[in-house]
N, C-alpha and C positions, 0 to 999 in steps of 0.2 A: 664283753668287749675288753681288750687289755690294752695296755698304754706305755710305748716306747719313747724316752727322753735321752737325748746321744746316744753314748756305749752301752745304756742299759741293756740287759737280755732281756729278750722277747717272753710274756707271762700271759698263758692261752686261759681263756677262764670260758668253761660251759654260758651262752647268753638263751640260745635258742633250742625250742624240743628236737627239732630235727637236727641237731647238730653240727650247725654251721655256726662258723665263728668271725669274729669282727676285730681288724684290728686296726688302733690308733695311732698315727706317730707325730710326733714333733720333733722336727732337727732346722734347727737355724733360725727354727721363727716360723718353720713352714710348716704347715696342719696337714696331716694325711691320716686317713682311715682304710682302713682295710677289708673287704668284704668277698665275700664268695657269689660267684653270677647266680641268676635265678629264683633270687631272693619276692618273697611277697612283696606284694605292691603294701604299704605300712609299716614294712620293718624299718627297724631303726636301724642306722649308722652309727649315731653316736652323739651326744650333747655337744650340737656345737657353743650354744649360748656359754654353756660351761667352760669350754677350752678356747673360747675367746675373749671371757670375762667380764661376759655381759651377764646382767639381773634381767628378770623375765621379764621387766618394764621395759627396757632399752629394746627388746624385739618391738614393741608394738611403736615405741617412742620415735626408735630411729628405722624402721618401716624394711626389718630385716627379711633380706631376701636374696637366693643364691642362682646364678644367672651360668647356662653352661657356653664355652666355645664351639662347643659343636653345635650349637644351637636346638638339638634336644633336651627337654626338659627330665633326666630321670631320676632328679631327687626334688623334694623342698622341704621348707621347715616348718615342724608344728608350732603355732604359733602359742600354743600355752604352756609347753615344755622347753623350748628352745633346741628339740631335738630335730637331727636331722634324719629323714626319713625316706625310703626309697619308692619311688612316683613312679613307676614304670617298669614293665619286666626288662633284666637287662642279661642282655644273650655275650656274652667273652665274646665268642667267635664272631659275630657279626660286628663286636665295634675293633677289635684288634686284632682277627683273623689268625696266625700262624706267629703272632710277634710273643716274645716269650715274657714282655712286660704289658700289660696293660692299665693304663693309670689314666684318669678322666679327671681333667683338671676343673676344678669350676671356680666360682665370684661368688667374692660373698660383697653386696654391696647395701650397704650402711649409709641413713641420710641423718640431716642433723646434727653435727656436720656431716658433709658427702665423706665416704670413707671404702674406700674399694681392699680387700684381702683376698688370697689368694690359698684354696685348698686343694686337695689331694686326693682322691678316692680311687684306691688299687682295687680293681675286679681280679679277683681269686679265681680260676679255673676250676669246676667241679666237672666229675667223669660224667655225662651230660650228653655224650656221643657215641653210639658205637662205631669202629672204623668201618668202612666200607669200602667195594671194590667198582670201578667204573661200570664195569660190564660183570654179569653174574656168571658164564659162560664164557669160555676162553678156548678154541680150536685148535690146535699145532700139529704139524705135520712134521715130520721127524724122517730122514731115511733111516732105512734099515740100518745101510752102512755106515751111520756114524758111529765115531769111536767115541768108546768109552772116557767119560770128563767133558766132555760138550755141553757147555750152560747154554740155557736159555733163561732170558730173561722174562719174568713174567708181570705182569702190571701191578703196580703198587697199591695198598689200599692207603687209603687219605683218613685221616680222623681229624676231626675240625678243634679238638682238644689240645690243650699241651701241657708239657710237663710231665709227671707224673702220671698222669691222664691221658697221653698220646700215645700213638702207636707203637707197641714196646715188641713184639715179636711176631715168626709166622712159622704157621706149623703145616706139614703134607700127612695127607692119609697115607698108608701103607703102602708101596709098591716094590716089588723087586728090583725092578730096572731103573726106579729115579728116586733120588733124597735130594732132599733141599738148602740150598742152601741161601744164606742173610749178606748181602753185601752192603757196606755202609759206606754211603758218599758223604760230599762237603754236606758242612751243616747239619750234618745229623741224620740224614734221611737212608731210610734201609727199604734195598732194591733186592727184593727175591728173584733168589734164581732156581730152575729147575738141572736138575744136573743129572746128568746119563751114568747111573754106575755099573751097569752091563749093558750088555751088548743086546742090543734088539734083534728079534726075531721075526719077521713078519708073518712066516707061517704058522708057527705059534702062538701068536697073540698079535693081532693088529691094530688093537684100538683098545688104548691105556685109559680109565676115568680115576682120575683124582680131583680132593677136593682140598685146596687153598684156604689155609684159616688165616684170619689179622685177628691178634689179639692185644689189645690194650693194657696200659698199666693199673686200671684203677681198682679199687676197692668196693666192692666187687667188681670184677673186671669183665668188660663187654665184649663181643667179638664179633669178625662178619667172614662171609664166607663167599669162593667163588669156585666153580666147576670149572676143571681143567678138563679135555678132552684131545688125547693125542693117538692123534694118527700115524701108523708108523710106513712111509713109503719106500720103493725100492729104490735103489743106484740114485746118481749126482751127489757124492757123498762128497763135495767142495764147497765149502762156505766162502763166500766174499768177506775180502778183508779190506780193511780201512786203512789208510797211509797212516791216520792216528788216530786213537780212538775218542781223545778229547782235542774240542778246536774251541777257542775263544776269540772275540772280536767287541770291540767298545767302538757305538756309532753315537751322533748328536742326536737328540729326540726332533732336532726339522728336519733332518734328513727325508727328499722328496720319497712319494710313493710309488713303486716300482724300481726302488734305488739296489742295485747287486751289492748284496751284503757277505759273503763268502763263500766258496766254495768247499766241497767236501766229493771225497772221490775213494772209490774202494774196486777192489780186482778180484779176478774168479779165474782160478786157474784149468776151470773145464774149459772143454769146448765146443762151438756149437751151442745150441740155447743153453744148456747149462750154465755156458761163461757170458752170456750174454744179462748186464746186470739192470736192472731198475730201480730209481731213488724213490725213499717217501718218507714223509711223517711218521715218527711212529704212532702206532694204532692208542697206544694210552695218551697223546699228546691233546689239551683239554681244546674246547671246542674256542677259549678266546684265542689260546693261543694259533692256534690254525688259521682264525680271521687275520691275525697278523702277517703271515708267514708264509711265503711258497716256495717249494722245493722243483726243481727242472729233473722231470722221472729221467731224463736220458744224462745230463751232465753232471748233477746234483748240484748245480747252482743253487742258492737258496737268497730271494728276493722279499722285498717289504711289501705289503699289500697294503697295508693302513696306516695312518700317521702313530707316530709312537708318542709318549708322552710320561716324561723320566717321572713327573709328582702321582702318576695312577700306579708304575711300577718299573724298578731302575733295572730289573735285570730280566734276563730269559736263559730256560735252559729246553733246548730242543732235542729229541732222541730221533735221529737219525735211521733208518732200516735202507739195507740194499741186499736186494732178491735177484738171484738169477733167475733164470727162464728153465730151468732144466724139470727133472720130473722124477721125484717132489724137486720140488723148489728148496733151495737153501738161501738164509738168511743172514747177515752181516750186519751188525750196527755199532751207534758211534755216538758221544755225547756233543752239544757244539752249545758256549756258553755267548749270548750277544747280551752287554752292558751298556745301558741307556744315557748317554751324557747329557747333563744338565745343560739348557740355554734357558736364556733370560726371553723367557715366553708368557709371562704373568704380574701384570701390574700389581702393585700394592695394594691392600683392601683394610679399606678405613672402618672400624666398628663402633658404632655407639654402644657403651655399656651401659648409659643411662641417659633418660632424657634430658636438654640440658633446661637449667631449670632459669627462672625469671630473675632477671639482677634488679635491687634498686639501686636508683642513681645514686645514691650515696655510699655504695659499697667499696670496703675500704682494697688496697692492694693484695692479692693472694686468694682473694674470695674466687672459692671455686664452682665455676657453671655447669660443667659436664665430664663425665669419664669417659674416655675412647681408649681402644686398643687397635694396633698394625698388624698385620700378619700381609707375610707374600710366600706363596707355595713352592718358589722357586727356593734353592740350595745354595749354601756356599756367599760369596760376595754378590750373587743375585738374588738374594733373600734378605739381605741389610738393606733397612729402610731409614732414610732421615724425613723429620716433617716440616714444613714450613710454613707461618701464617704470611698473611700483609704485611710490608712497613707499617702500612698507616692505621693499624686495629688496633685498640688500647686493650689486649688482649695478650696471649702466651699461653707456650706449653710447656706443662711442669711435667718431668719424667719421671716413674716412681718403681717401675719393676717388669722387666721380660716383656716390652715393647708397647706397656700401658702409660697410658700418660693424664693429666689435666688439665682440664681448660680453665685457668685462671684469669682474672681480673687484672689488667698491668697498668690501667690508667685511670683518669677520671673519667667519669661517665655523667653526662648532661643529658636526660629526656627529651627537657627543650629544645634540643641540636639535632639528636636521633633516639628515638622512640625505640628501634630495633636494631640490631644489626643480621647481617647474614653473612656469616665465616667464614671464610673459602680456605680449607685447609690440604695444603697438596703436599701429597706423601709420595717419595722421590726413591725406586731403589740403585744399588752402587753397579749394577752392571752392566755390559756393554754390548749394544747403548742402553743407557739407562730408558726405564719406565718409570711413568709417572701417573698416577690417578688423584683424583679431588673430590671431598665432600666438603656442603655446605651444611653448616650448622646454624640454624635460625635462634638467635637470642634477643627476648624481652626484656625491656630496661621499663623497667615499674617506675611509677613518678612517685616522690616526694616533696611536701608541700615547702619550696625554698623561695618562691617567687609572692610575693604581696602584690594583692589587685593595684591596677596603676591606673586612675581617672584620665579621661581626655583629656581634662585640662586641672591645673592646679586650683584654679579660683573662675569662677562662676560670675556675671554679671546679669542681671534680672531687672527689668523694668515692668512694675505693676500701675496698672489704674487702679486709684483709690475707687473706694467703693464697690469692689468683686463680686462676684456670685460666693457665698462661702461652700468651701469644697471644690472650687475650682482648681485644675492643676497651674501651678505654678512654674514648674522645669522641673527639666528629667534629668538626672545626671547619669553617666556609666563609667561601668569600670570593668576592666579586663582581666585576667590571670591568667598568665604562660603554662600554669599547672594542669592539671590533668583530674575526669572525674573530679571526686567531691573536693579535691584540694582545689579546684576553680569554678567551683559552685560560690558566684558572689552573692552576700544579704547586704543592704542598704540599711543606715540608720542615722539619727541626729545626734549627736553630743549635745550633751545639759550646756546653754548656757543662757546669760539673762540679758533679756531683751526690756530697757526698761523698768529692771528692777523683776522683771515677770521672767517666769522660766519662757524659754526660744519654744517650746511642745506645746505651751499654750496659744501658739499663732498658728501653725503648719504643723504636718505629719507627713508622715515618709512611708511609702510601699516600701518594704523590705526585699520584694523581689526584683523589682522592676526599677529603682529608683526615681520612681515621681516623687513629684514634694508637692502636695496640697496643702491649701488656705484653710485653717480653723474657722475664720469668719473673713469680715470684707476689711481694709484697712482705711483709716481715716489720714489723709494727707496732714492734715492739720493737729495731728497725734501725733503721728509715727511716718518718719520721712526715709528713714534709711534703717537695716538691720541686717545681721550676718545671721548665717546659719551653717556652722560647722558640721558637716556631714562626715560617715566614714563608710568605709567597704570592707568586708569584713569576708574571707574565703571559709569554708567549710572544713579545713585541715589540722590536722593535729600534731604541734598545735598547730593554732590559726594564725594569719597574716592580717593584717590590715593596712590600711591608707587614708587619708583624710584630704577634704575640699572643703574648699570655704565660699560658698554661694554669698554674693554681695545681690542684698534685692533693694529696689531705689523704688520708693512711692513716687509714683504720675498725678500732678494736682489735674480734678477735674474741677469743674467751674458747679461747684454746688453749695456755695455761699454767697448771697445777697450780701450787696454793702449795707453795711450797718452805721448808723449816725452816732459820733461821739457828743458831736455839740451842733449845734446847740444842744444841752446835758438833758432839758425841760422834752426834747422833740425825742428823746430818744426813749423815754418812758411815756411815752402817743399821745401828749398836748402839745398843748401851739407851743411856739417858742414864741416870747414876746421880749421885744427891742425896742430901745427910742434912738432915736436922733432928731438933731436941731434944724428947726427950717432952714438954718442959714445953712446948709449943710453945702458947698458947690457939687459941681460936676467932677466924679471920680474921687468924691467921700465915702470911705468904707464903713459900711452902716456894720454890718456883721460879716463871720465866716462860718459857713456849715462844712465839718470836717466828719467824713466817713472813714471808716477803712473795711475792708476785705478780706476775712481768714484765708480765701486762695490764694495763691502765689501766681511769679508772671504775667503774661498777659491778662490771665483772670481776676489780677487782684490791681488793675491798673483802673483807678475810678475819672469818672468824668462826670460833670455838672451843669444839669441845664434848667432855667426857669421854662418851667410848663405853664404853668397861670400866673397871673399877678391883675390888682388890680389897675394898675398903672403900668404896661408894660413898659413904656415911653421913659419912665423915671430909673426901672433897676434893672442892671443888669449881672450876671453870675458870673464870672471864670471857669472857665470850661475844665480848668486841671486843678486850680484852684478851692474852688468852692468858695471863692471872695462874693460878700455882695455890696455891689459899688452903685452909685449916683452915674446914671449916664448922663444928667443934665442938672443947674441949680434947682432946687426947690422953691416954688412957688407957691404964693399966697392963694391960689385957686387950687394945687394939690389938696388932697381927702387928709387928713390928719390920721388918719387910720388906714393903712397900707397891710397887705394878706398876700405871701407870696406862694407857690406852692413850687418847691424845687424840686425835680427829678436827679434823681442819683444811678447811674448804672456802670456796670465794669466790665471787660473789652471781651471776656469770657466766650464762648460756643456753647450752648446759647446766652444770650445775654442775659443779667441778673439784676433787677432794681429794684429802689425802691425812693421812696418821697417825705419830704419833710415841710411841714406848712410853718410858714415862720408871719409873723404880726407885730407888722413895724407901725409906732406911736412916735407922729412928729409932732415934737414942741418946741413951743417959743421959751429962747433964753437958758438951753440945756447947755451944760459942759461937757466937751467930748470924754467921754469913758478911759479915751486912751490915757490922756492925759493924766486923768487920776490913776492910772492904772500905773503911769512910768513914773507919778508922783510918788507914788505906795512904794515903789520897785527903788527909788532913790531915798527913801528916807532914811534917815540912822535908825537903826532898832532904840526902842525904848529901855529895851534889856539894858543893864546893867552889868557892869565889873568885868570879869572874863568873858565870857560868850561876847559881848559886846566887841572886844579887841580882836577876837578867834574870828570874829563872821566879818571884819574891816581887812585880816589879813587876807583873809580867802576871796574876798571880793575883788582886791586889788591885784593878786595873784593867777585871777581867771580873767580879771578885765584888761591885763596887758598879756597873757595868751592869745584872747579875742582879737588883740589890735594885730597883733604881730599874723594873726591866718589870716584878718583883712587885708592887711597891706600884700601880703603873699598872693589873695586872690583878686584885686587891683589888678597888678601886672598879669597875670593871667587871663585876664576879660580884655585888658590892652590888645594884646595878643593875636587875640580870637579875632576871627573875620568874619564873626557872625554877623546879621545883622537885625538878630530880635534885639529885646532890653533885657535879657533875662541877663545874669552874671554866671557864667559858670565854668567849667572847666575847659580844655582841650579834649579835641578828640585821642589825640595819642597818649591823652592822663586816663580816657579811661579806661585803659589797658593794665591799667595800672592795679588792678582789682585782682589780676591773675596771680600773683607771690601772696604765699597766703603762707609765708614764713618771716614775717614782719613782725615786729613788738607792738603793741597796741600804743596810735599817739592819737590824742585828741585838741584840733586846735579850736577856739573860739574866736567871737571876735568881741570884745566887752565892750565897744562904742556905744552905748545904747542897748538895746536889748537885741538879742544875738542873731544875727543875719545867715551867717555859714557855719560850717562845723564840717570836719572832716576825720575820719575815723579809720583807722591803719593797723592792715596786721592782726598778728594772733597769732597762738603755736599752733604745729604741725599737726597733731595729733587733733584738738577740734576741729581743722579741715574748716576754721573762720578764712574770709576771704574780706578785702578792702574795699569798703564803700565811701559814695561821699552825697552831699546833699549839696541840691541846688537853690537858692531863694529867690524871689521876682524880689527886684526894687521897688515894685510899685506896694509891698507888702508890709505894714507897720512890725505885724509877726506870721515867722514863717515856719513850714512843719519839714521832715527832711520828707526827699525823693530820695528812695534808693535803690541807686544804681547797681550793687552788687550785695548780697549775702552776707550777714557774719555769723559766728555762733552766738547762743542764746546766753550764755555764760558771756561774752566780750560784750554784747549789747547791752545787757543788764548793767555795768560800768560804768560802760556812756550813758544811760538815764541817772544814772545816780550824781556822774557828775554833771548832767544839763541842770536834774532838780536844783542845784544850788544855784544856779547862776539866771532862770528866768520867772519872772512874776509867779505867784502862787494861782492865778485863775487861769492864767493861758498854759501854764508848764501841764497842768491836770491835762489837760484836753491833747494839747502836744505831743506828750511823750506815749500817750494813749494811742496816738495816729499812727506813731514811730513806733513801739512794740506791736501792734497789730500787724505793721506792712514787713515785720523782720520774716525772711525766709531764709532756706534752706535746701536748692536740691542740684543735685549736677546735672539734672538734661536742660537744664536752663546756666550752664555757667556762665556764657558770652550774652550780654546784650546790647543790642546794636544804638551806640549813641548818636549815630544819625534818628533812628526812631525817638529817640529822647528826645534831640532837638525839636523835632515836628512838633510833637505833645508842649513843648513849654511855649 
């Protein structure tokens, strides 16, 4: 193989045993090689990897591969040498016929990136043909009487070769009477003639046999042969003559069929059949042209028989014969050229050169999808093609070389919007009227993971009954992703956080596929009233997306705590309780109080009191909300001294929950009431000494004009009211008043005595305390709170600390015990209806 760069001269170097050679060029950037037809199916051409400058990786890396226009395959490339190699026998004459160049363009197309080039491959002519002559045998009748010089024309031999290699000369056998002669027309082509150089004899020789050689140029040189046979007749020694011996004519290739395309006309000056003439074809004229073509044997009009078509062939040459009628017959002919004119009869033809390949949505502008190339078979300004996409495709065509272009990326691309597109690219030529054809090109937009799962809902509300089945599901949450495949494959999981002081995983666990959240075990209302559970969603993409929901779940008190007895203290470790009071004791003398309370909340933990036995029923009776036990009548000198009551305790719950406390009252003569000593003890100066002494005067006198100041506040209050029990207590539209749970904490008292009301406000936002207040019976020496609304356990714990200072040390034990036990906590209880409050008091 030798190798031409510009001006350089051509440098032939031996490659192959049989002696064929290969030659390379580059000029301008353009790759061409050189080769002789008929080559083995394996031979080389020539390293293209090398003259394009690629390393023997890049073949397999970027998936090289060379792709023809003609859509025959007759090269490809080896892919462990990067040579290119010839796939196919390839014949000159069948792909380029009679043309004196033949050059087989092909693609060299490159991926990673997409990369299209453009080579060259010259098929070399080798002598591969010998000429030949239509017919082997060839007839002619000749008068005697012609004169000497009289050509005949005799049929040309064809050789399918060119160049060097084509039909270079023609030789005659021997004969006295005819030598031959070469006439050469347009274009190159040589018309033997036979030529008369004496005078015919008929008596002496009638029938001349020569034999016709075509001999070609090549090395060694081939040849064909045809047998003349001339018969020499008597008299009509007048040839018909032609008005001119050459006619030419240029029609449109639509020109209708049956359309008169010129005339040709020749004269005989015998006469009588001699001069009488006939038109026709000549006898060498090939058999397509004939399908085309008819001659009128009496006018020599010559008409179209078939549609003509300028891109199969733009010209025609037709030989002409006119024969008289005489005897021999005499012959006349004539050449007549018809040129085929271009119309725009062929729409534009759109080529994929490659398939076009999957975009991701995130592919930036220029990214290229597919190679196409145009071609229209038409000529001239009917063979220039423009292409056009959509306005509206985020797409375009990049032109790069001899009517090839790319399909580039012009815009953003979103999946989520369109998953594909379908490209309607219409390719347009300039001629009139224009044509126009379309192809669709189908392109894949790949996802990328850009979208994060997104939950139905930001935050989650959950109401559970305490006491579950453990492993129950609790809720399900979902989450969705716009993405595609595994970038919207969602997992479910918990974020660490603590519940309690306890990690949130030690309560509940999460399906990762599905998003339930199951119960680790059951919950205790009376534990754990409220807790969050940070969940997230998490895509399968790379990387991955996420999102997060916050499940609020609210324990449901169920009624599964018995009231439990604080005091009497003695009844609450399962003996009697034993009391005295004074015979003189009257009617609606408070002997004792049995105070319960209830870990349930709401309705559950709302207790009531009723005497179930007594020895005396007629003597005591209980407080129903109370737990008071009072004198229903004075005591008498004939009551038992020894009184046994048995109280029933139960709470408002489904089902309901009780339980009993036996209390054993001892009446005597000449007792002092308890209370008495009790608000004795409560008013005494401490015996302490020095500071403490002054610190516990300041404080008492600072809490006992707080006391006064909420009694006198809740005086007008009970004014007010158009109740009409005896109890003292608020308005209905104060207790609405519980709902601002963005109040500062106030505690008032009332220090008249030992403390009657109390009233408790507020709390910050964040413990989500809420405003309660307590009601007291006046019939009550000491009273415990009712409460009407929630706070938190932090605000509550305050207010005992400051009740501890302000009431007697035996009742405050028992009290503030009542009042921490009844403190709750939950929102499905936030409103309670102070109409049902009033009923209850």
């Amino acid at each position: 193989m030798t190798k031409r760069t510009g001006h350089q001269d051509w440098r032939w170097q031996a490659l192959w045993w049989h002696h064929f050679f290969l030659l390379w060029t580059t000029i301008d950037g353009q790759t061409r090689y050189s080769i002789p037809e008929e080559l083995k199916q394996g031979s080389v051409v020539g390293n293209l990897a090398k003259d394009l400058g690629l390393g023997l990786s890049d073949i397999f890396d970027r998936k090289l591969r060379v792709a023809s226009e003609a859509g025959e395959q007759y090269f490809s490339v080896d892919a462990g040498k990067g040579e290119l190699v010839v796939n196919d026998r390839i014949d000159r004459e069948a792909l380029c016929g009679q043309s004196a160049s033949c050059v087989f363009p092909l693609q060299v197309v490159m991926e990673n990136p997409l990369q299209l080039q453009r080579i060259e491959v010259e098929i070399k002519d080798v002598n591969d043909n010998a000429p030949s002559f239509l017919k082997s045998d060839h007839v002619i009748e000749i008068a005697e009487s012609t004169v000497v010089g009289v050509r005949f024309p005799l049929e040309s031999a064809e050789d399918p070769d060119v160049g060097s290699s084509g039909l270079k000369t023609y030789s005659l056998s021997k004969d006295d009477c005819f030598i031959l002669k070469v006439k050469e027309i347009e274009n190159g082509r040589k018309i033997p003639e036979l030529v008369l150089n004496k005078s015919l004899d008929r008596e002496k020789k009638a029938i001349h046999n020569l034999v016709l050689t075509a001999v070609d140029g090549g090395n060694p040189a081939k040849s064909g042969t045809s047998k003349i046979t001339i018969t020499v007749l008597d008299f009509n020694d007048n040839v018909p003559l032609f008005e001119n011996t050459f006619y030419k004519i240029a029609v449109q290739e639509n020109i209708a069929n049956g359309s008169f395309l010129i005339k040709t006309k020749a004269t005989d000056i015998d006469e009588g059949p001699n001069g009488e003439i006939e038109y026709s074809l000549g006898i060498h004229t090939p058999p397509a042209v004939l399908s085309l073509f008819h001659i009128d044997a009496v006018t020599g009009d010559i008409y179209l028989k078939r549609q003509l078509d300028h891109e199969d062939q733009a010209s025609y040459r037709l030989d002409v014969s006119a024969k008289d009628k005489g005897f021999p017959k005499m012959e006349g002919h004539c050449s007549v050229q018809i040129d085929v004119l271009d119309v725009n009869d062929n729409a534009p033809e759109i080529v994929l050169t490659s398939k076009p390949a999957s975009v991701p949505e995130d592919s930036r502008r220029g990214t290229v999808v597919a190679l196409l190339s145009v071609r229209d078979l038409d000529a001239g300004n009917n063979g220039k093609v423009r292409l056009q996409l959509p306005k509206s495709s985020p797409f375009t065509l990049k032109p790069s070389f001899s009517n090839n272009y790319a399909l580039v990326a012009d815009g953003p691309l979103d999946r989520e919007t369109f998953s594909g597109y379908n490209i309607e690219i219409t390719a347009t030529d300039s001629g009139s009227p224009p044509l126009s054809s379309k192809k669709t090109i189908p392109v894949t937009i790949t996802d990328v993971n850009d979208n994060p799962p997104v939950f139905t809902q930001p935050s989650y509300n959950v109401y559970l009954k305490e006491n579950g089945v453990p492993g129950s599901i609790l809720y399900s949450v979902s989450a969705s992703d716009l993405d595609f495949g595994e970038n919207a494959k969602v997992s479910y999981s918990i974020l660490d956080s603590k519940v309690q002081d306890v990690s949130v995983s030690s309560y509940v666990y999460m399906n990762s596929d599905n998003g339930s959240i199951y119960s680790m075990h059951s919950f205790d209302y009376e534990k754990l009233k409220v807790f969050q559970i940070l969940v997230q969603a998490k895509d399968q993409g790379s990387p991955c997306l996420s999102s997060n929901a916050t499940v609020h779940v609210f324990i449901l008190d169920q009624n599964d705590n018995a009231p439990a007895v604080i005091y009497p203290s003695s009844a609450a470790l399962g003996s009697l309780s034993h009391q005295r009071m004074t015979r003189s004791a009257k009617a609606g003398h408070l002997v004792t109080k049995v105070t319960a309370v209830d870990a349930d909340s709401g309705h559950n933990a709302w207790i009531s009191y009723r005497l179930a036995e007594a020895t005396d029923s007629s003597l005591f009776t209980v407080n129903l909300y109370t737990g008071e036990v009072r004198t229903k009548r004075a005591v008498s000198e004939q009551d038992d001294s020894s009184q046994r009551l048995l109280i029933e305790i139960k709470d408002d719950g489904e089902p309901v929950q009780s339980s009993t406390v036996t209390v054993s009252i001892m009446v005597e003569d000449g007792l002092h009431e308890p209370i008495l000593d009790l608000r004795q003890k409560a008013v005494e100066p401490s015996k302490k000494t020095g500071r403490i002494t002054l610190y516990l005067i300041l404080s008492l006198a600072s809490v006992s004009v707080l006391s006064l100041v909420t009694f006198l506040i809740l005086a007008v209050k009970c004014i007010r009211s158009s109740r009409s029990s005896g109890s003292c207590c608020m308005r209905r539209s104060d207790c609405d008043d519980y709902k601002n749970p963005n109040r500062n904490l106030q505690i008032q008292l009332n220090t008249d005595g030992p403390i009657k009301y109390v009233e408790v406000l507020g709390g910050d936002m964040l413990s989500q305390s809420q405003s309660f207040r307590s009601c007291m019976s006046p019939m009550s020496e000491y009273s415990d709170f009712t409460l009407i609304k929630p706070s938190s356990t932090t605000d509550f714990k305050e207010v005992i600390s400051v009740l501890d200072a302000s009431l007697p040390d035996s009742t405050w034990t028992f009290e503030s015990q009542q009042v921490s036990r009844k403190h709750e906590y939950s929102n499905h209880h936030e409103h309670l209806d102070c109409k049902e409050l009033d009923e209850r008091e």
